[in-house]
Structure formats: C-alpha cells, structure tokens
N, C-alpha and C positions, 0 to 999 in steps of 0.2 A: 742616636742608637739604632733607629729604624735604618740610615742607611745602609750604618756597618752591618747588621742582619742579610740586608738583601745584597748584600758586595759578597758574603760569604757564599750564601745560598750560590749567588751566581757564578762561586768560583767553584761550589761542591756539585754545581751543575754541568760545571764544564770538565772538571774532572772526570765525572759520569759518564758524563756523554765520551769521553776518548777512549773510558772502558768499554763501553756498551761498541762502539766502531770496532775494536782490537778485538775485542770475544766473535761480535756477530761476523768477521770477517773469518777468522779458524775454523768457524763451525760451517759456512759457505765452502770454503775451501782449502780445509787443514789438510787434507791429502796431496791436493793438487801442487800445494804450496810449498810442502816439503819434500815433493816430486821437482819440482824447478830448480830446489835449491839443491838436491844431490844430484843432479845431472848436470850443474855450471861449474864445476872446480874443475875443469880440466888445465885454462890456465888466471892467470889472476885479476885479469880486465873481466872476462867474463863471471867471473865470480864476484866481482864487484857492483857488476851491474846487473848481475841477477839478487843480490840483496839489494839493491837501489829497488828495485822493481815492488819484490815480495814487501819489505818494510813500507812501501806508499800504500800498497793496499791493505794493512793491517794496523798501518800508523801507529806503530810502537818498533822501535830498536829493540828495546829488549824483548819481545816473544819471539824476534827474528834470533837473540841470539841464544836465545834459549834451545830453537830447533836446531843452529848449526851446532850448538855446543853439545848437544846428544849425538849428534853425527860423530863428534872428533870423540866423544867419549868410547863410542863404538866400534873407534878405528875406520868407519867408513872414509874419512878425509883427514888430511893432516893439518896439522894448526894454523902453517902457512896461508894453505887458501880459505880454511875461513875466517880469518881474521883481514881478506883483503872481501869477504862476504860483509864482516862489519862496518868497515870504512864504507863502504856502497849503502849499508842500511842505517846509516850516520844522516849519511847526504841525500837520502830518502824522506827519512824523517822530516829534512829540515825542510824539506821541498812542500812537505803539505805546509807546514807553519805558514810559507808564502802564498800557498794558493786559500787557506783560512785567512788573511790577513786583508785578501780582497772584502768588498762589500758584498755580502751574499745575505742578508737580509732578506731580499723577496724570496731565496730559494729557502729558506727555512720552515715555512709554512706548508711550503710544496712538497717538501720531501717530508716532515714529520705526519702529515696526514695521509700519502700516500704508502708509509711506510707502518700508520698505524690499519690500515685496513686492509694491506701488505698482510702484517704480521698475524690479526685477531682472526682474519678469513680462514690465513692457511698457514696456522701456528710450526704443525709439527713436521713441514714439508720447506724445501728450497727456495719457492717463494717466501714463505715465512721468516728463514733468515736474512734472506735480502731485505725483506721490511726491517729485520732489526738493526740492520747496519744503515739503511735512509734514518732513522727515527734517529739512531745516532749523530748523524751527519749535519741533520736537521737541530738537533739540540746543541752542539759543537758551534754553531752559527747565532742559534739563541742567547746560548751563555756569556757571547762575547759581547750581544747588545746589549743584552741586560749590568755587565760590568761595566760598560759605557756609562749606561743609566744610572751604577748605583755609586759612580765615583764621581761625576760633575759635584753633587752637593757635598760631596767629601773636599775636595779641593775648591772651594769658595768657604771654607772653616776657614776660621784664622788658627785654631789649636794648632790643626793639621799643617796650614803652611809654617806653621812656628816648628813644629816639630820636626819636619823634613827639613828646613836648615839647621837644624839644630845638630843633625844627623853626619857624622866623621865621613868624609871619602874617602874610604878606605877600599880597593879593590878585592882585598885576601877577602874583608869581611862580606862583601856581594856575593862573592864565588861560594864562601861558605853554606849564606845564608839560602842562594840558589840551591846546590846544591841538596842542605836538608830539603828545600822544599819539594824538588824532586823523587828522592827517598820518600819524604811522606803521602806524598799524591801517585806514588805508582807512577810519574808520566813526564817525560821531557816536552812532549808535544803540550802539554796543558802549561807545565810553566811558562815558557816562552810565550804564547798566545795571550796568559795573564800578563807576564814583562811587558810583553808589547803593548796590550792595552792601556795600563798604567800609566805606563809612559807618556804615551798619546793624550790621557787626562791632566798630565802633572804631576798625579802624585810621586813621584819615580822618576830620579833628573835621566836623560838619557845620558850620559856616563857609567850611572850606575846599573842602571839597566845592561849597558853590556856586561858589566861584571856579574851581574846575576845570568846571562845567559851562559855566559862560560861556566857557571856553577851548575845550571841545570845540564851541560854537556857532559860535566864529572859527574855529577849525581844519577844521571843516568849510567854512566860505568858503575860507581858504586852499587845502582839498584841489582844489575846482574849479575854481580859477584856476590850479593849477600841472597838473593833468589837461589845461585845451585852452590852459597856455603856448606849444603848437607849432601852437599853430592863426591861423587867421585873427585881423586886430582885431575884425571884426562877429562872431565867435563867442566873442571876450573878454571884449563886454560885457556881458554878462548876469553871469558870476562876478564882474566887478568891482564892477556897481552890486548883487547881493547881496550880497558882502563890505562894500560901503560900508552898507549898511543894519545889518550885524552888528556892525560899528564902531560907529557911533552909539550901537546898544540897548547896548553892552556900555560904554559911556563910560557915560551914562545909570544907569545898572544900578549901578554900581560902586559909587558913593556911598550907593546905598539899600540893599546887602545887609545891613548890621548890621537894618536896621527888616524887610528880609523875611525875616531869619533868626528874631529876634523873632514874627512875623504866623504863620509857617510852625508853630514850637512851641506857639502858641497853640491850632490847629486841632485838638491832641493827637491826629495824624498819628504814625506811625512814623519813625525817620529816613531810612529807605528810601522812602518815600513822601514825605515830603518834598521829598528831592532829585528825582524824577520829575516831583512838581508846580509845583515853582518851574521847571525846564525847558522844563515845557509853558506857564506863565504866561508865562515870555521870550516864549517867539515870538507866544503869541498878543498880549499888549502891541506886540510889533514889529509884526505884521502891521496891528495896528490903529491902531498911529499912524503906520506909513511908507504906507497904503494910498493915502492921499491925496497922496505925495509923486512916486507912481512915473513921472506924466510928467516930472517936472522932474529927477530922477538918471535917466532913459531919455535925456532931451537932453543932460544932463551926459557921460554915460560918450561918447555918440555924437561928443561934441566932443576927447574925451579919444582916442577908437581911434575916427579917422575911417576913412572907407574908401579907401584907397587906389589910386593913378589904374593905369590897365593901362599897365604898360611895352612895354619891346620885348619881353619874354619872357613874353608875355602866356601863352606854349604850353605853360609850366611848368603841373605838377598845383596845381588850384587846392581843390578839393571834398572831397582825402583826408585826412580829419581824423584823426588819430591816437587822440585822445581817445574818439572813436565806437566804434572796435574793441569796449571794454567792453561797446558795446550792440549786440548784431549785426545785428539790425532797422536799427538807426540807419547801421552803416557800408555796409551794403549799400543804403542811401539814397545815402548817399556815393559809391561803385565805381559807381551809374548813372548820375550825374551828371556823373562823368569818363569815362564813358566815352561821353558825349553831347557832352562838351568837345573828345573825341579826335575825331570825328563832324564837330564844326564846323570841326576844323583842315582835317580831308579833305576837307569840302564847300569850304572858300578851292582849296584844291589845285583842284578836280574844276573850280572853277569858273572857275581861271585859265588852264587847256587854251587855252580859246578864241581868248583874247586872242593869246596867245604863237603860235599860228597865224596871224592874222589879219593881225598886226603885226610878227610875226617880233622879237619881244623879248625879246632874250636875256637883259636884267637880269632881268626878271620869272620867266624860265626858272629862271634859279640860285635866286633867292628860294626860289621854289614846289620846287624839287629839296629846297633845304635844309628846308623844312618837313617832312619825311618824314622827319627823324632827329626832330622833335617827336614825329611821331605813334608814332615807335616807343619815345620815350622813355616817352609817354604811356600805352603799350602795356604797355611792363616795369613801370610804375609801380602801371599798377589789377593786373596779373596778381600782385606781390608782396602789396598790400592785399588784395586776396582770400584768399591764402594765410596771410594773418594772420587771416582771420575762423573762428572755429572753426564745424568743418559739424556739430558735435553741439550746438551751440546754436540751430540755425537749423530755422523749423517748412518741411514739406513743399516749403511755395508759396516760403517764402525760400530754402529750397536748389533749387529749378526757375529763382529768379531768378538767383541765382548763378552757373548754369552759362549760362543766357542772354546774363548781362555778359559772362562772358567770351567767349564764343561769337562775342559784339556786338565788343569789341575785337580778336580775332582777324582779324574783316570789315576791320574800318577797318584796321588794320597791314598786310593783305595787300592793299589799294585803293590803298591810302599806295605799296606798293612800285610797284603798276603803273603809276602815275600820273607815279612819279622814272621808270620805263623809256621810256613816252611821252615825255616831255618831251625824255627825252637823245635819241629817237631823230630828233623834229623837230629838235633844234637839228643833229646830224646828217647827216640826209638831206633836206631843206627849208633851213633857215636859212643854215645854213654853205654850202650848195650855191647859193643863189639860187635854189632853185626855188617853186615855187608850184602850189597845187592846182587845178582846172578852175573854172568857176562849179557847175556840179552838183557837183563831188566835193564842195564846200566848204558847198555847200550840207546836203547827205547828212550829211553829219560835224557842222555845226549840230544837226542834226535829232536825230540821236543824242543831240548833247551836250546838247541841252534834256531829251529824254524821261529822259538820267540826273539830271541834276540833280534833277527831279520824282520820281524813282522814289528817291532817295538820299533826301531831304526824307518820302517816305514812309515809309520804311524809318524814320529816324531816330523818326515817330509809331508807327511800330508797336513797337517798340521801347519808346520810352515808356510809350501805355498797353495795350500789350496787344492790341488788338480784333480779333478774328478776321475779321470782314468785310473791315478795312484789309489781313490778313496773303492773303486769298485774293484781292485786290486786287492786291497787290504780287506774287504767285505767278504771278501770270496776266500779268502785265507782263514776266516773263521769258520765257514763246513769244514776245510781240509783239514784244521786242525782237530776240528769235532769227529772226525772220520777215523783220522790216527788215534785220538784218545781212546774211542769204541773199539780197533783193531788191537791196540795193546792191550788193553783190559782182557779181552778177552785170550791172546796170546800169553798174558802172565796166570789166569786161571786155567788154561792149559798145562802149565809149565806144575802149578798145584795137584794138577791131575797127574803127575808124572810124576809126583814127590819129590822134587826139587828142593835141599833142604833150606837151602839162602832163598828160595821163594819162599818157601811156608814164613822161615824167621821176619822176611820183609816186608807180608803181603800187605798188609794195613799200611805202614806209612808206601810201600810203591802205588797203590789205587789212590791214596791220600794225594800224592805228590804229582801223580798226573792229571788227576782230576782238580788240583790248585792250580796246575798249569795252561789248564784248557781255561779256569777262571779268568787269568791272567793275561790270556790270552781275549778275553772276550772283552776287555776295559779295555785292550789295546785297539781292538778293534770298532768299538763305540765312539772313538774319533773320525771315524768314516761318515755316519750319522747326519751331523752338520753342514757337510760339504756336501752330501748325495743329497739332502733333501734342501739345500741351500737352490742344488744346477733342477730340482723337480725330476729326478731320476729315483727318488724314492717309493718303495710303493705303501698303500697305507696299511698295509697287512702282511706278513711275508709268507702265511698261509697259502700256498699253493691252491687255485680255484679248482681246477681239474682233481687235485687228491682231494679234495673237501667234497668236490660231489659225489665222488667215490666211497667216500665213509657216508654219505648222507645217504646212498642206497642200500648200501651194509645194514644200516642200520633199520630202515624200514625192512627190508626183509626179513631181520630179525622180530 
C-alpha cells in the first residue's frame, strides 16, 4: 500500500509541477507571448512555428490555444491560421516530453533551490517569477525519479504482474483511458511523461503505451473545448477544428501502431524513449499532413459555430470569457473589452438626451431609462471577472491596467445613473408639463451635448490606448467644459432678466441639465487620471501655487 501512496503522490507531483511551469511562464511573459502570437499569421509556416515556439515555453497546448482561440473570437485572425498555430503548439509540446525524457536528475536540485531563493527573495517582482518556473522545472524532473522509485516494487508484485496480463489489448480502450486521464490531470505533457515512465518500469507493455499516448493527444483536444465550452462559437472554433485534426491522425495512427511499435524497437531506443518519440513523431506527421488542410476545416468549423446575429439583448456581457481567467494577460484582454461594451451602451444613452428633448419622446425616454440597468449590469459583471483574476499573477503594467478597468467601469455606471436622472427629470418637468426650452437655451444645451459626446468618444480612446497627449487633451476639456457651463448659467439668468417666458417655465430643469452635464462630463474626464499619473505628468495638487499665495496674503491683510 505504501508504494501505491507514493506512485500517486509522485504523479500528483508531477502534475503540479507542469502546472506550476505553465502559470509561472504567463505571468513572466503573458504579454510578450501573445505579442508573438498575433504578429505570426501572416502566413501558415510561420504561424506554426510561432505556436511551436510560444507552447515550449509555457508547456501546455492548451493555454496556447486558449490565447489564439480569444484572438479568432475577436476577429483579430481567422481560423485558418490559428489552427496551423495549433499543429506547431502540438509539435511543441511534444518536444519538451523529449527533452524531460533525458536524465536530468542532477539538474533538479539546482534549479529547485535556486529557484526557491529566486522566488522567497524577490516574490513580487520578475526575478521572482522566474524562480517559479525553475522550482517548477526542478520538480517536473523530481517527479519523474520518484515514479521510477515507486514503481520498481510495484512490478516485482506478482498481483500486479498477474493483473497486467490479465489486462485485454485493446487499442480504443488505451486511447480512452489516456484520454480521461488527460481531462482529469489538466496536462498532455504530464501523461505522456507518466506513460513513458511506466513503461520503462513494466508496468505498461509498450504497445499499449502508445495507445495511451494517442489518448492523451485527444484528451488534450478534448480538454480545450470543454475549457472555452461557455464561451462564444468564434472562440469554439479553434478547439473544434484542433480536435478534428487529432481525430483524424488518431484514426490514421490506429492501424499502423503494430509497424510503429515494430520501427520504434528497431532503433534500439529505451522504452521510455520510445514512447516520447513516437509522441513527438504524431504530431509532427499531423502538423505535416493537416498543414495544407487548415483553410478548408477553418471554413468547415466556421459553418459548424457561425456567428451569431445581435439580439435584443445585445447589452448582455459579450467578451468575459471564462476560459481566459487561466491566462491573466488574456482576461484582462477581456474585462477591457467589456468594459468598452459598457462605454458603447452609455455612449446610445448620452446620445439619446437630445432627441428626447427635441421631440419630447417619451417611448425613447423609457428605452434609454431602461438601458441603465444594462450598464450596471455590465458594471457587476467586469467588477466580478476582475475579482476572479488573481493580482499575484499579473506583471506591474497588468495590475495598473486592472485598476484602470475598473476605474473605467465605475465612470460609465456612475454616467449611466446620471443619464436615467436627466431623462426622468425631462419627462417631468418639460414633457409631461408642455413646456419647452427657448431657442438659445436649446441651443446651449446642443452645444454641451455635442462637446460630451466628443469628449466621451475621447475618453473611450484614451482608455484604449493609453496616450498621454489624448489624456491631457481630455483634462483640459474639463475647464472648458466648466467654463461653458458658468457662461450659460449665467446667459440663461439673463435671459430671466428679460422675462423670457419659456426661460422662466424651464429655468430649474435648464440649470438642472447643464449642471448634470458638466457632471457628466467630469466622470468622462477622470479616465485621464490613470494615464497622466501613470506617465508622472500629474501634479499632487491642482491648486494653483501662485493663486494660493495670493489668497494667503488676502488673507493676512485682512
């Protein structure tokens, strides 16, 4: 019983450890890495071997096609090329299982200890995740001696050798059983490395060992279509049309493993070596015979999960992909994109004011009221998805962007409210009343409502990307807008002065409605905030020194 314990521990360790590699690599270089992969589809060799590249260093297929499959979700790339991105991060994968398959035993120690004073020194910084991806490296190498260890006295059992003859050759049933095992360990790369080892001890004839590694090829398809199941159809197809490609080679395959089990012995290879190399021969055979097919299953799947037409509830979260969480570069791709969604609902709102004034349209009023339970729905939705991103995976600039999103969605939810107050107040004090605003007041109140619209539209760019010139553009837009509000205000109390009767009947909701304006204006412009004090162009006061000393003598005088 003691062994089976320590055969598990060492497979729950190896497992571990391929996680601990595949996280501490994202968080070294989830940006850089999904920089590589949208700059290689131009054509399909190179998109191959830029997912060969990205998948070695992250040692998982599936968080690679996790990032491309957010890509084609987004429309940045079409199915074609990243599906010829997965065949490459296939033949990636398999490539480490070869280079784990060597003896690296003395580097185990070297890298887990350096990787642990790596990490404890300088947790929260670059070095730090570097130690986490040694520590990982270093246990990936552990796990596999201690499997060595806990299987010799497993195979000198007579149960055991009773039982493994006892066992049907049956191919479907290896693929299967691969397969789940794959699905349940999260990891192609960890099964195969157990196969292999196994193998090499006896317990696991090598015939059937291939068949289990073909199962962990499918099972890894499997794991990435049941990872973005809750996701969109354009981010499904990508796992679908890789799954179909691992169908095939594995249909393909099936019939010729007696001659590659044959071929494989012949090399007078070890059995451990074997089973890594006929693993890595799969995919690269797959990569090399589907590479030429990938437009034609890219149009296939695209017909299978078309893209779906925009309902009435177009206002629902469309961008928070569940699956991305995994990669936190990737979901915080995600949370900005909803939160540019929540942006466009408020920009319909912002931009329905007008009409509903103009025309005294109360249907359009209730509409645009009711959209404000979108955007707060929109609101709770990125503010929970954030909450799921862990901020100890995320480098410096992704947790600055973080707080920006949300920063960003708190603007638009709080615009969103002022926007349903405006409206009830026109329907109100104007509509329900008959009244109507002057030609200048109506004017004035246009004027406003154009400069926000433009200043919202900026906001939403700067927001996007960043640029400090747009953010001190947008900063500067909010005296102007302050400027105007004080000019009208006091142009419509002139206008009172002069018994203007549509001023006197308006004058409450018109001071009401540019003064919500200039509010509205001020949340648009508190997305500046982030970026100016991000570039250290902010100052800590906006108090004027020279007026401040100037009131300071006022006041002594006094």
């Amino acid at each position: 019983m003691i062994h089976l314990l320590n055969l598990l521990a060492a497979i729950a360790l190896l497992v571990w450890s391929t996680h601990l590699v595949r996280t501490g690599m994202l968080r070294v270089a989830g940006e850089n890495l999904r920089g590589i992969l949208s700059r290689s589809f131009s054509n399909r060799l190179s998109a191959m071997f830029a997912g060969l590249g990205v998948t070695s260093l992250v040692q998982s297929a599936t968080a690679t096609c996790l990032i491309v499959a957010s890509f084609v979700g987004k429309g940045l790339v079409a199915s074609s090329a990243a599906l010829a991105v997965m065949l490459g991060a296939d033949v990636g994968s398999a490539m480490m299982a070869v280079i784990f398959s060597f003896d690296l035993s003395w580097l185990s120690p070297l890298l887990i200890f350096a990787g642990v004073v790596m990490f404890t020194t300088r947790q929260d910084t670059g070095v730090g995740r570097v130690g986490r991806v040694l520590i990982g490296l270093g246990l990936i190498t552990l796990a596999l001696r201690l499997i060595v260890d806990a299987t010799t006295p497993l195979t000198e059992s007579p149960a055991v050798r009773a039982l493994l003859a006892s066992l049907p050759n049956e191919v479907l049933l290896d693929i299967v059983v691969g397969a789940a095992l794959t699905v349940l360990s999260y990891s192609s790369l960890a099964i195969v490395l157990l196969t292999a080892t196994l193998a090499s001890s006896g317990i696991v004839p090598a015939n059937v060992a291939l068949g289990l590694v073909l199962g962990a090829n499918l099972g890894s398809g499997f794991l990435a279509l049941l990872a973005t199941s809750g996701a969109s159809p354009q981010v499904r197809r990508l796992p679908l049309g890789n799954l179909m490609f691992k169908g095939l080679g594995a249909a393909i395959a099936i019939p010729l493993l007696p001659q590659a089990h044959v071929w494989l012995q012949l090399t007078g290879a070890s059995v451990h070596e074997q089973v890594v190399w006929f693993h890595l021969g799969f995919n690269v055979m797959l990569a090399l015979l589907f590479i030429s097919f990938t437009g034609g299953v890219g149009r296939l799947v695209e017909r299978v999960l078309p893209e779906p037409a925009l309902g009435a509830d177009a206002s629902r979260p469309r961008h928070l992909d569940p699956s991305a969480l995994a990669t936190p570069s990737l979901a915080i791709s995600c949370a900005a994109r909803e939160a540019l969604h929540q942006a466009d609902v408020v920009e319909t709102m912002l931009r329905g004011i007008l009409p509903v004034i103009r025309h005294n349209d109360l249907v359009l009023a209730e509409q645009l009221r009711k959209m404000d339970d979108a955007v707060d729905e929109l609101y709770s939705a990125i503010k929970f998805y954030l909450t799921q991103i862990s901020r100890e995976a995320l480098s410096v600039r992704e947790s600055r962007r973080w707080t920006d999103i949300l920063s960003f969605t708190i603007n638009m939810e709080q615009i969103g409210d002022v926007i349903e107050r405006v409206l009830q107040d026109v329907e109100d004090k104007k509509i329900r009343k008959s009244r109507s605003f002057s030609e200048a007041g109506l004017a004035e109140i246009s004027h406003l409502h154009e400069r926000l619209l433009a200043n919202l539209r900026l906001g939403m760019s700067v927001f996007l990307d960043g640029h400090v010139r747009d953010a001190k553009k947008l900063l500067e837009e909010k005296a102007r807008f302050r400027d105007l509000e004080r000019e009208y205000a006091a142009s419509h109390i002139a206008r009172l002065q002069d018994n203007t009767a549509q001023s006197i009947e308006t004058s409450s909701l018109h001071l009401d409605l540019i003064s919500d304006l200039k509010r509205i204006n001020s949340h648009i412009c508190s997305i500046a905030y982030p970026i100016l004090d991000s570039a250290g162009v902010l100052s800590q006061t906006r108090i004027r020194h020279s007026k401040l000393a100037e009131l300071s003598v006022d006041e002594d005088k006094r």
